[in-house]
N, C-alpha and C positions, 0 to 999 in steps of 0.2 A: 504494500500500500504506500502511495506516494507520500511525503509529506505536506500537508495541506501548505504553509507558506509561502513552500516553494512558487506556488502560484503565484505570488502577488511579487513575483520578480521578472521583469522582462525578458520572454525571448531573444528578441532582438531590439535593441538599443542605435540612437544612432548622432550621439555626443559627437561634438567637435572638440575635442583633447585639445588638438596640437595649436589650434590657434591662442590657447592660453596656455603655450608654454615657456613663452618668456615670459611673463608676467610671473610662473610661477617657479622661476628660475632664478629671476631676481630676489623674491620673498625665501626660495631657500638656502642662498649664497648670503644675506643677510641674516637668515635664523646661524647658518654654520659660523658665522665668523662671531655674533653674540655669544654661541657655545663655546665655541676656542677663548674667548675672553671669560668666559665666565667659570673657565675650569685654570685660569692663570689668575685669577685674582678674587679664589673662594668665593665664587659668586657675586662677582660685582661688591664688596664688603670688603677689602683689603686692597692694596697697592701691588701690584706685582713687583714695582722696582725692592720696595720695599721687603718684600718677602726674600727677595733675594739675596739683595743687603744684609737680612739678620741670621741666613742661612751659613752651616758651616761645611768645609769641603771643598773638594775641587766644584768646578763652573758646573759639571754634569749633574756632582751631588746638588749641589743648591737649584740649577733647575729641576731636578727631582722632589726637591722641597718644596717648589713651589706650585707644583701639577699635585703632591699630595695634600697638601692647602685646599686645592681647588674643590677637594671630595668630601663630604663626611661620611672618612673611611670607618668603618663596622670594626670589630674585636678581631674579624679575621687578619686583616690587615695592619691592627697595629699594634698585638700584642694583648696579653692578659692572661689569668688562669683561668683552666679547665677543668671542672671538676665530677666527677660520675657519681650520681648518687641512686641507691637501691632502697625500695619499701617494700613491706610485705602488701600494701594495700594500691591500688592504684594511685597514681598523683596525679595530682591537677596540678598543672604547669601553670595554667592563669593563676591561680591562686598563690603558688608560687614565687611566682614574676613579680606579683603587684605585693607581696611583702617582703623580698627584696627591696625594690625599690625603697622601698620606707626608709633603707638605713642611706639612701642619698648618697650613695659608694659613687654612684654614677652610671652608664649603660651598664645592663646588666642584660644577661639573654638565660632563657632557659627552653632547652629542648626533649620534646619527647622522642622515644622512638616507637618502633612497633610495638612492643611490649611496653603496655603501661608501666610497670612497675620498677620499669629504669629509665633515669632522665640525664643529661647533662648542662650543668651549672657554667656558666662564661663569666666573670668577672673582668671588669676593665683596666688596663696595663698597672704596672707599679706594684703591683700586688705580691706579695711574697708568699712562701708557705708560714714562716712565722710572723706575719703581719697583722695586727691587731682587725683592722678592716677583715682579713679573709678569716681571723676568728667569728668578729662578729655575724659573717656572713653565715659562715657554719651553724652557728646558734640560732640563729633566724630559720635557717632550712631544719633543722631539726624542732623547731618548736612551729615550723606550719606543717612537718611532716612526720609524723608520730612514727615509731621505728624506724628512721630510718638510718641508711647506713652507707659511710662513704668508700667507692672505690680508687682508682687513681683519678691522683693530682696534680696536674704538668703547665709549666710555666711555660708562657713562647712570648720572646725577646720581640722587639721592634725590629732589629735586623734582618730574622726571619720571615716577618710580618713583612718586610717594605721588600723583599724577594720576590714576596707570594705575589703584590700589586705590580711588583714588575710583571714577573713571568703573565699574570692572570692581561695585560696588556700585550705583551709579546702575543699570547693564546688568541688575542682576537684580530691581531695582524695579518700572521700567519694564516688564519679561517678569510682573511677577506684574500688572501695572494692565491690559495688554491682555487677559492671560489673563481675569483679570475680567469685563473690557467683553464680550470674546465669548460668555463662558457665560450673560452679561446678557443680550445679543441672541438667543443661539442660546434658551434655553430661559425664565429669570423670574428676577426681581430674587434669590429665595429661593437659587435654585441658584446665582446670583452669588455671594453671601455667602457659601453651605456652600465653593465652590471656593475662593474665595478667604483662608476660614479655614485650608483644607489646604493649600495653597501655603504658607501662611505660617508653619504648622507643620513646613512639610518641611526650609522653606530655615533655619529659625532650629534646629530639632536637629541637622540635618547641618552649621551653621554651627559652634554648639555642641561637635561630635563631635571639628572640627578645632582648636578654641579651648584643650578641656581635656590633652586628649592630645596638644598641641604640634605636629601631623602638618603636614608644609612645606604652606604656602597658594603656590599659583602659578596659574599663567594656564590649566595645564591642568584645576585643579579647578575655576576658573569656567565654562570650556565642560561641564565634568560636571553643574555645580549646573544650569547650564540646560538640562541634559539631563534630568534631575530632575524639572523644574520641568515640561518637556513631557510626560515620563513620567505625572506625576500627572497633569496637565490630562487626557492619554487617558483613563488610567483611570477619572478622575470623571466623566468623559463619557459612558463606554460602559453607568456605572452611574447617571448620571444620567437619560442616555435612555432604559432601561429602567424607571427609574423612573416617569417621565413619561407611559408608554405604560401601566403597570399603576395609575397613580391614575385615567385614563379609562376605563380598563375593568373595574376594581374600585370603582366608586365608592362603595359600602355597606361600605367594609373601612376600620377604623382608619388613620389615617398611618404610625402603628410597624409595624403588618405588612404593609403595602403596601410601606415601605423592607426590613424582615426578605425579604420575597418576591424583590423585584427583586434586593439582593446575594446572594441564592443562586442566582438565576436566571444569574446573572454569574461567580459562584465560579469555576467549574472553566476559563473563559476567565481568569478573573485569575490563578490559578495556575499555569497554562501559559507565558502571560508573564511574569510574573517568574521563573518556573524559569528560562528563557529567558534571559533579562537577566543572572540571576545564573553562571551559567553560562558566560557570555562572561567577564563582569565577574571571577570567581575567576581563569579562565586569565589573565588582564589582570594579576593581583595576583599570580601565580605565575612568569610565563614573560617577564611585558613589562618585567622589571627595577626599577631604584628608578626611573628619570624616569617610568613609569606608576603608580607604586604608592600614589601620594596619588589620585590619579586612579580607580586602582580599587576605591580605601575607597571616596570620594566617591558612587558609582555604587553598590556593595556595599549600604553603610547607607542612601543616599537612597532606592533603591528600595522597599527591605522598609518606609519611613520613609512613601512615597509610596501603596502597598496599604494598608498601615492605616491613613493618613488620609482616604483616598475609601470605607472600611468606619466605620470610628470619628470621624471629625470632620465629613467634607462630606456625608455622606447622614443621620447621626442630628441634625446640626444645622438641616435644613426644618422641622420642627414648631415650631421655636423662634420662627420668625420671621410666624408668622402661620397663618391656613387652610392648606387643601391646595391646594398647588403649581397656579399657574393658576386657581386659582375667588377672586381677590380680592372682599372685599365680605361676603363669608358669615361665623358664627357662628367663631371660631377654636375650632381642636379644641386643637392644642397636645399637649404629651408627656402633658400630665395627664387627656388625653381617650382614654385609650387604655382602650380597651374600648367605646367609646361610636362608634354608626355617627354619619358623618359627614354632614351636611344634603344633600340634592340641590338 
């Protein structure tokens, strides 16, 4: 049985994309360069000269001080202790959480796992094993959690922590280089370029989103941004190969309405999945607590971040780069050829 909704999505659609896409090319070279500022200067709230100024280290370290400024990095990234705790009853981790907090230590994280009856305790950096704070923290967790009982207790250093934010950036470079190379291989150098201009736009607004609005950066929004990052490759893909497949069998049709053709040929699939997406992603933001809740911005805004870039940045940016897609060597049509059939 079908799903009823799906009806009240169009067949066929017949938008003119490409004529708003300098306009919307300008609005996202303008959102990318407020994100690059506002991950240099902790969200528009700090100087960047000045960060650099009071940083210590060679020129690389201090500009590394000042990109981690930019974030409010989570426990993963900057250090803190870890502590495993076991009840004979199940724990409530909310409850928990919110009498920690009481002692005003400062972030403090507590996670469940599958089995209720083992959880793990985060405390925020400086913290020692014989540190009065990680006593009192102990005392708190035993007296909101009757029987219980602690297993291991492991310290991890800033310099470990400011690794993890490296590598965890390295990890999403790397996802946009291959993504590249494959779109290179699968379809033309052109469709390389449009993909990998929308990667690039994806990961630097949603970078951005977390930089201005202070939202915790942690290890779970790295696996979202790469979630992200897959998300769009799909989507450019499904509109790429359609595109691919309407310049061979349109070949007397302009580039702009060959790409206008194919993202409507595509629409009502695109908006399926991200309904889809989104839908998961709000429950995730409503139900899955604070420890998912950076997680399910992440996902929220990269997605809707990820559609409009394989509509407005990867499929109107092929004309720019040469002839049509596949026939190298011939007369360039270009955006400014639009009206004009393209040579056989």
């Amino acid at each position: 049985m079908a799903w009823p909704l799906v009806k009240l999505i169009p067949k066929k659609t017949h938008f003119g994309f490409v004529r708003f896409a300098f306009f919307a090319s300008f609005a996202s070279i303008l959102l990318v360069l407020l994100s690059f500022g506002s991950m240099i200067s902790a969200g528009f709230r700090e100087s960047p000269i000045t960060l650099y100024q009071n940083a210590t280290g060679s020129p690389l370290d201090r500009a590394g001080a000042v990109l981690t400024r930019g974030f409010n990095l989570g426990i993963d990234f900057t250090g803190g202790t870890v502590m495993e705790i076991h009840a004979p009853a199940p724990i409530d981790a909310e409850n928990l959480r919110h009498a920690l907090e009481e002692l005003d230590l400062g972030e403090i994280q507590v996670q469940g796992y599958s089995d209720p009856h083992n959880a793990m305790v985060r405390l925020p950096p400086a913290q020692a094993e014989g540190d009065a704070n990680l006593q009192a923290a102990r005392r708190t967790i035993q007296a909101a959690v009757p029987g219980v009982t602690f297993g291991a207790t492991e310290a991890v250093g800033p310099k470990v922590s400011g690794e993890l934010f490296v590598n965890s950036l390295v990890s999403l470079g790397l996802a946009m280089i291959l993504v590249m190379a494959y779109i290179w291989m699968r379809f033309d150098f052109q469709f390389g370029v449009g993909a990998v201009l929308s990667l690039f736009h994806d990961a630097i607004l949603t970078l951005g989103v977390f930089s201005f609005f202070r939202i915790e950066f942690t290890l779970p929004v790295i696996a979202a941004l790469l979630t992200v990052i897959g998300y769009s490759m799909n989507d450019t893909v499904v509109v790429f190969d359609r595109m691919r497949e309407n310049f061979r069998k349109y070949k007397q049709m302009p580039p702009p309405d060959v790409i206008d053709l194919s993202i409507n040929e595509t629409l009502s699939r695109t908006l399926m999945t991200i309904g889809t997406v989104l839908i998961a992603s709000g429950a995730l933001y409503i139900w899955g607590g604070p420890t998912m809740r950076a997680f399910a911005i992440c996902m929220l805004f990269g997605t809707v971040v990820a559609t409009y870039s394989s509509i407005y940045i990867a499929a109107p940016a092929l004309p720019l780069f040469g002839d049509r897609p596949g026939r190298p060597g011939k007369r360039p049509t270009g955006m400014m050829a639009r009206g004009e059939p393209a040579p056989e």
